[in-house]
C-alpha positions as CSV (number, residue, x, y, z in Angstrom):
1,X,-49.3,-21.1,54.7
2,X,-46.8,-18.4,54.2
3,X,-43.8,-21.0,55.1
4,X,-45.2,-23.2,51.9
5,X,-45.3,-20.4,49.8
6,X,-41.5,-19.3,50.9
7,X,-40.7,-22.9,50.0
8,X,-42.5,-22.8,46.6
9,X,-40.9,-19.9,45.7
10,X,-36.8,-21.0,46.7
11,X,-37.8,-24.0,44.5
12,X,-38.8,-22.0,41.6
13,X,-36.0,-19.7,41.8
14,X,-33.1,-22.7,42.5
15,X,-34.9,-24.8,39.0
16,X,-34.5,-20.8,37.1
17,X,-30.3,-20.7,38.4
18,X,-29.7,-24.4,37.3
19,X,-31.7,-23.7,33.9
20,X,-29.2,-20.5,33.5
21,X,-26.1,-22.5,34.5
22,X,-27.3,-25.1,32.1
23,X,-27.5,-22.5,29.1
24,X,-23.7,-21.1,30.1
25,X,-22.2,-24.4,30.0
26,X,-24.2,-25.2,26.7
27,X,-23.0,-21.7,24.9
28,X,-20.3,-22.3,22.5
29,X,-18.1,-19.1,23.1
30,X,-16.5,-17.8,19.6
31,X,-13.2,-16.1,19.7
32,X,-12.8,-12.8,18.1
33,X,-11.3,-12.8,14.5
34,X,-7.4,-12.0,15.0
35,X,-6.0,-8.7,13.3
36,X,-4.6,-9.1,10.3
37,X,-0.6,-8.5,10.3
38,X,1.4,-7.5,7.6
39,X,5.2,-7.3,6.6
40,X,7.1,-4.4,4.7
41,X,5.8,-3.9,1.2
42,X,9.4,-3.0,0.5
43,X,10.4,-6.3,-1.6
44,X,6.7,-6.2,-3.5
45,X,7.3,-2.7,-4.8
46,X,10.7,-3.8,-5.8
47,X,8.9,-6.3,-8.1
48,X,6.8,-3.9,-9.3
49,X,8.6,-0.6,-9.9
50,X,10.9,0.8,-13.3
51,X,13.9,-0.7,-13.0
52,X,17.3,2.0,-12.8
53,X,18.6,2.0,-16.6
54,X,22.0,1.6,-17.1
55,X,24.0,2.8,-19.9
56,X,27.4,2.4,-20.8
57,X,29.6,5.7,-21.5
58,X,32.3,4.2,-23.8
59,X,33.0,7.4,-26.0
60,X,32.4,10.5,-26.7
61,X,29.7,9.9,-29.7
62,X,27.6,7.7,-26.9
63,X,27.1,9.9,-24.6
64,X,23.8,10.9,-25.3
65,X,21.3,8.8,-23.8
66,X,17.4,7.9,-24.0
67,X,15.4,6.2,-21.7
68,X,12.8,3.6,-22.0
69,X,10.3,6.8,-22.0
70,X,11.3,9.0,-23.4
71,X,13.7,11.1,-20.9
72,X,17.3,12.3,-22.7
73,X,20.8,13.4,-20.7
74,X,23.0,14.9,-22.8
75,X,26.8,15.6,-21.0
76,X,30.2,15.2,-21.6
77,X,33.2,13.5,-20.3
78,X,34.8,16.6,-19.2
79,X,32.0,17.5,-16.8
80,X,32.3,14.9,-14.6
81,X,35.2,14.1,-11.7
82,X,35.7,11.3,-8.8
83,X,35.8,11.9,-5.2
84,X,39.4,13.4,-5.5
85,X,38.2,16.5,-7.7
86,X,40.0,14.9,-11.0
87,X,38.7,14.3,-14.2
88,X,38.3,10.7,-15.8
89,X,38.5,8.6,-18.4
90,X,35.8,6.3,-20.1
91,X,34.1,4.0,-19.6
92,X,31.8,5.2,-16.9
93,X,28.2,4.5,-16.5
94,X,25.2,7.0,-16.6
95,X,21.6,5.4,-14.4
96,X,18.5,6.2,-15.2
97,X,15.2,6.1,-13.2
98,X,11.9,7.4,-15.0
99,X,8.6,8.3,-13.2
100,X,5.8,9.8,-14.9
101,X,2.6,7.8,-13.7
102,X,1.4,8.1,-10.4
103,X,1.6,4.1,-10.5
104,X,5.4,4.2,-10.7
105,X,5.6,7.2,-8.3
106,X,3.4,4.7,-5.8
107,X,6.0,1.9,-6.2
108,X,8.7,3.8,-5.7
109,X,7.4,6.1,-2.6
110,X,8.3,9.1,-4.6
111,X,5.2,11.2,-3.3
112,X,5.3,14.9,-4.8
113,X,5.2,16.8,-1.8
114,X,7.3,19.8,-0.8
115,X,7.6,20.8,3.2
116,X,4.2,19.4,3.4
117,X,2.7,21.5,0.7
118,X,1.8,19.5,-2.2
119,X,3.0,19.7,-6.0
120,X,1.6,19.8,-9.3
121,X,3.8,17.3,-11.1
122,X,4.3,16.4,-14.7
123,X,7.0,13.5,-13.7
124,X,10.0,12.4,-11.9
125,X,13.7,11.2,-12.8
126,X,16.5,10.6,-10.6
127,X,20.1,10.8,-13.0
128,X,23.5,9.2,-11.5
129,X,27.2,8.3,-12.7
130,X,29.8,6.5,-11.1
131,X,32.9,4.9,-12.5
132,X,34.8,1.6,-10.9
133,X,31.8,1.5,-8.9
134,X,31.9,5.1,-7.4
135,X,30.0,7.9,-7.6
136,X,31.0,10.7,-9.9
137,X,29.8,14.9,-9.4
138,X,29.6,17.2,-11.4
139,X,31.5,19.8,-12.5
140,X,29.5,21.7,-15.0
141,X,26.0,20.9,-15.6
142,X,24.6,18.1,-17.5
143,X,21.1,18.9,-19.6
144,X,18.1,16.8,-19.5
145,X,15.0,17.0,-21.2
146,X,11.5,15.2,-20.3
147,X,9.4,14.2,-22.5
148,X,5.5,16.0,-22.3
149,X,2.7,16.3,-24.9
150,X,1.6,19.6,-23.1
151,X,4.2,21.0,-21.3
152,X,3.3,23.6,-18.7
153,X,4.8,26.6,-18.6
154,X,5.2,27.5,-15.3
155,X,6.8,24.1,-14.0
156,X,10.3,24.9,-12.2
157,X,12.9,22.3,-11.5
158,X,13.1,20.5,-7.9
159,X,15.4,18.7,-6.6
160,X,14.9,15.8,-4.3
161,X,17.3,15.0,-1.3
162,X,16.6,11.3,0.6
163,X,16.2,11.9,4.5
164,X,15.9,8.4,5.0
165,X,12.4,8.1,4.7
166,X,11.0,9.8,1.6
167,X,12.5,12.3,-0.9
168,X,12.0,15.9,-0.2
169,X,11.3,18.2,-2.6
170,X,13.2,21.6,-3.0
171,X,12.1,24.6,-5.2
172,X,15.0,25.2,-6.7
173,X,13.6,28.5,-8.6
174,X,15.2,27.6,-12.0
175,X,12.1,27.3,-14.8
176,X,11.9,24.5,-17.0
177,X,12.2,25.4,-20.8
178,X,9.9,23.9,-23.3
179,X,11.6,22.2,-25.6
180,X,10.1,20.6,-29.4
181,X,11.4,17.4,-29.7
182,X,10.7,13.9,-31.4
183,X,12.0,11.0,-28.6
184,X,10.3,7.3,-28.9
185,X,6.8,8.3,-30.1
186,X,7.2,11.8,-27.8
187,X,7.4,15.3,-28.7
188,X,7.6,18.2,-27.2
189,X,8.8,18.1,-23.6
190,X,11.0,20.5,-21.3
191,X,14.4,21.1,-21.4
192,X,16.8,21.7,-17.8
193,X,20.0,21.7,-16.2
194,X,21.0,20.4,-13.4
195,X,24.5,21.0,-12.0
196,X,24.4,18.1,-9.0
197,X,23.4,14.2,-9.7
198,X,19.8,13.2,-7.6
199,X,16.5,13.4,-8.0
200,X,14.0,15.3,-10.3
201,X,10.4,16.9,-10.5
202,X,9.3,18.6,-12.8
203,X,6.4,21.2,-10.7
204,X,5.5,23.8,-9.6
205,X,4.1,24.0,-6.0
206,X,0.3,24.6,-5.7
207,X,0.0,23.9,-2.0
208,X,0.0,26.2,0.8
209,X,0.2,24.0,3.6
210,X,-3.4,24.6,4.8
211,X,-6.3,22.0,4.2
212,X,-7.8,18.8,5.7
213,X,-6.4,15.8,6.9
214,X,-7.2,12.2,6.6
215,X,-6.5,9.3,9.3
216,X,-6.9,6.3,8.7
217,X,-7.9,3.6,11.7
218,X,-9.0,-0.2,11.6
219,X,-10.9,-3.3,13.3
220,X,-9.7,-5.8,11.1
221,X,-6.0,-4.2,10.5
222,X,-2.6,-3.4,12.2
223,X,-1.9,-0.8,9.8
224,X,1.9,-0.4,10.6
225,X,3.3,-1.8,7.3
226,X,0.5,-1.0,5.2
227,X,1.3,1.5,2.2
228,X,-1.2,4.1,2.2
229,X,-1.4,6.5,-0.4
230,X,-3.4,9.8,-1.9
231,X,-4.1,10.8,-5.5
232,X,-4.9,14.2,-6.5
233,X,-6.2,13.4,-10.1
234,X,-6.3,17.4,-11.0
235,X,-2.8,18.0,-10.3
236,X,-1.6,14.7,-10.7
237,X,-0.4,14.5,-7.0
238,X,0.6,11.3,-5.0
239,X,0.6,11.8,-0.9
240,X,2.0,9.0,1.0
241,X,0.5,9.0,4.5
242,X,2.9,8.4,7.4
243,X,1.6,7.4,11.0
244,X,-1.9,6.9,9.5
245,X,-2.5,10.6,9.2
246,X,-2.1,12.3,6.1
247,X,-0.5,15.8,5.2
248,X,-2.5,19.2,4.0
249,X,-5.3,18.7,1.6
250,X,-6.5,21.4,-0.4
251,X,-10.5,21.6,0.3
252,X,-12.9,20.9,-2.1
253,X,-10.4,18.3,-3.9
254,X,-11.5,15.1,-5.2
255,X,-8.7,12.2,-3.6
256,X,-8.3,8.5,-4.6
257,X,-7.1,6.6,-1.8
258,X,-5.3,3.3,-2.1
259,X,-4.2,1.0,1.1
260,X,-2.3,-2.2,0.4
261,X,-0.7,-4.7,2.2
262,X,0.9,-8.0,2.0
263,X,1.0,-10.9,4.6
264,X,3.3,-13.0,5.8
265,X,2.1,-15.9,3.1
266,X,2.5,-13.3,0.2
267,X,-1.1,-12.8,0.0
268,X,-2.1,-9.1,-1.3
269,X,-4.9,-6.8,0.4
270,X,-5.8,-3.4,-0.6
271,X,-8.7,-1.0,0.4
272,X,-9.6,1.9,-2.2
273,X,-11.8,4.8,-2.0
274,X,-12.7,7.8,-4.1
275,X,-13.9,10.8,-2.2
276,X,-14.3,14.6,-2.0
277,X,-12.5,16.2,0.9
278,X,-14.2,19.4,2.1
279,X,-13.2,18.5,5.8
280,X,-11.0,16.9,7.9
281,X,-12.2,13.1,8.5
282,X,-11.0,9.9,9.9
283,X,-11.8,6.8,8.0
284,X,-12.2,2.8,9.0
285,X,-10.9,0.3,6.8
286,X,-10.4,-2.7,6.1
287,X,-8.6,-4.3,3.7
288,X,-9.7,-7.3,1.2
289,X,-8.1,-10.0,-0.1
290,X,-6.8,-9.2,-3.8
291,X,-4.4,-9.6,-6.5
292,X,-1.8,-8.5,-8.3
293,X,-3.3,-8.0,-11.7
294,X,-6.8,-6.7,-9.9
295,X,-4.6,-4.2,-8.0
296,X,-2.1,-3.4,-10.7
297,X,-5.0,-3.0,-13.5
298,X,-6.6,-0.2,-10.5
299,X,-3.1,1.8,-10.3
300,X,-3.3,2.0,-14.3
301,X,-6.7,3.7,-14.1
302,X,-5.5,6.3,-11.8
């Protein structure tokens, strides 16, 4: 009896193995969705960013210029010199960049961030000359004035040096005048000088280098080559994160945070956010499918 029930038993247990093999060979095994690659937003932000101005020095009663908003240089001939220390002749050619929406500072990668301690920034410009195709120096200073509806008194001039991956920002300790003046629709605005050709700001550093961080991590992403970027609405900051970890964040301060990326077939994909940051946190996106005008129309609103 016992032998039968042993027999019984193996039978029932070999007809439950070949009913589990069955269902393994039956399953249709789904592969895991790849992770979405991108390339360098580099030539899309070329697309998208102000253009360098150029203007055309020809004599001495041109040379006075106004950009597309708003920004004047005014400088002579006699301030500028070649390579070789000497003086020249005209022509020459005086380029213009303008920033002053955190859009255009996004295109650009121009974040407003000083040794890691952020900036309070009421715009950007980056001022050049060159003559036969080289660039000129200066050799007294040039004066520029920016164009503001309420200037801020206690914004100081930096200067901006390119270490090969952003600009860096350097207090120079000279203060910005405010200046009343009537340029393309603008008035009032500040008035500097700048004795060396480059880059920019004018802030004033509110920063201490002490805050939270964000760092960014993904499922769905490879986030090498996407641009991802902080706004500080309140002081009109723009943070570029490098390495997927962000800089020093003030606590307490409401951030907008924008990821974008492009694929290989042009495609657009951007991830945005709006948060208050009263501690150090690491976030997982992912990025949608979008387009230009749906992500342009977003960097408007900032």
């Amino acid at each position: 009896m016992k032998t039968k029930i042993q027999a019984i038993s193996l039978t029932i247990l070999a007809l439950i193995m070949l009913t589990v093999m069955s269902c393994k060979k039956d399953r249709i095994l789904v592969p895991e969705d790849p992770i979405r690659e991108y390339n360098s937003l580099n030539d899309y932000f070329d697309t998208k960013k102000q253009q360098e101005q150029v203007f055309e020095i020809t004599a001495q009663t041109n040379d006075t210029i106004t950009g597309n908003q708003g920004s004047r240089i005014l400088g002579t001939k006699n301030c500028l010199q070649d390579s070789n220390g000497d003086t020249i002749a005209y022509p020459f050619t005086i380029y213009l960049v303008e920033l002053y929406t955190p859009k255009d500072m996004i295109y650009w990668q121009m974040p407003s961030v000083a040794n890691g301690k952020i900036l309070e920034t009421d715009g950007e410009i980056s001022i050049r000359a060159a003559k036969g195709g080289q660039n000129l120096a200066l050799s007294c200073p040039f004066q520029f004035e920016m164009p503001n509806a309420s200037p801020n008194i206690n914004r100081t001039i930096f200067k901006g040096a390119d270490n090969g991956t952003f600009v860096d920002w350097t207090n120079t300790g000279t203060p910005l005048s405010i200046e009343n003046y009537s340029n393309n629709g603008f008035t009032y605005g500040y008035k500097g000088f700048i004795s060396s050709f480059g880059w920019i700001n004018a802030a004033n550093q509110i920063g201490n280098g002490s805050g939270n961080t964000l760092t960014f991590t993904s499922q769905t992403d490879n986030l090498t080559n996407v641009g991802i970027f902080i706004y500080i609405p309140t002081s009109k900051t723009v943070m570029q994160v490098y390495n997927q970890t962000s800089g020093a964040i003030p606590t307490g301060s409401n951030v907008k945070i924008i990821l974008m990326g492009v694929d290989a077939n042009g495609q657009l994909f951007s991830y945005t956010e709006n948060r208050t940051l009263n501690s150090s946190a690491t976030i997982d996106v992912s990025l949608n499918q979008t387009t230009d005008g749906a992500l342009t129309t977003y960097l408007d609103g900032l």
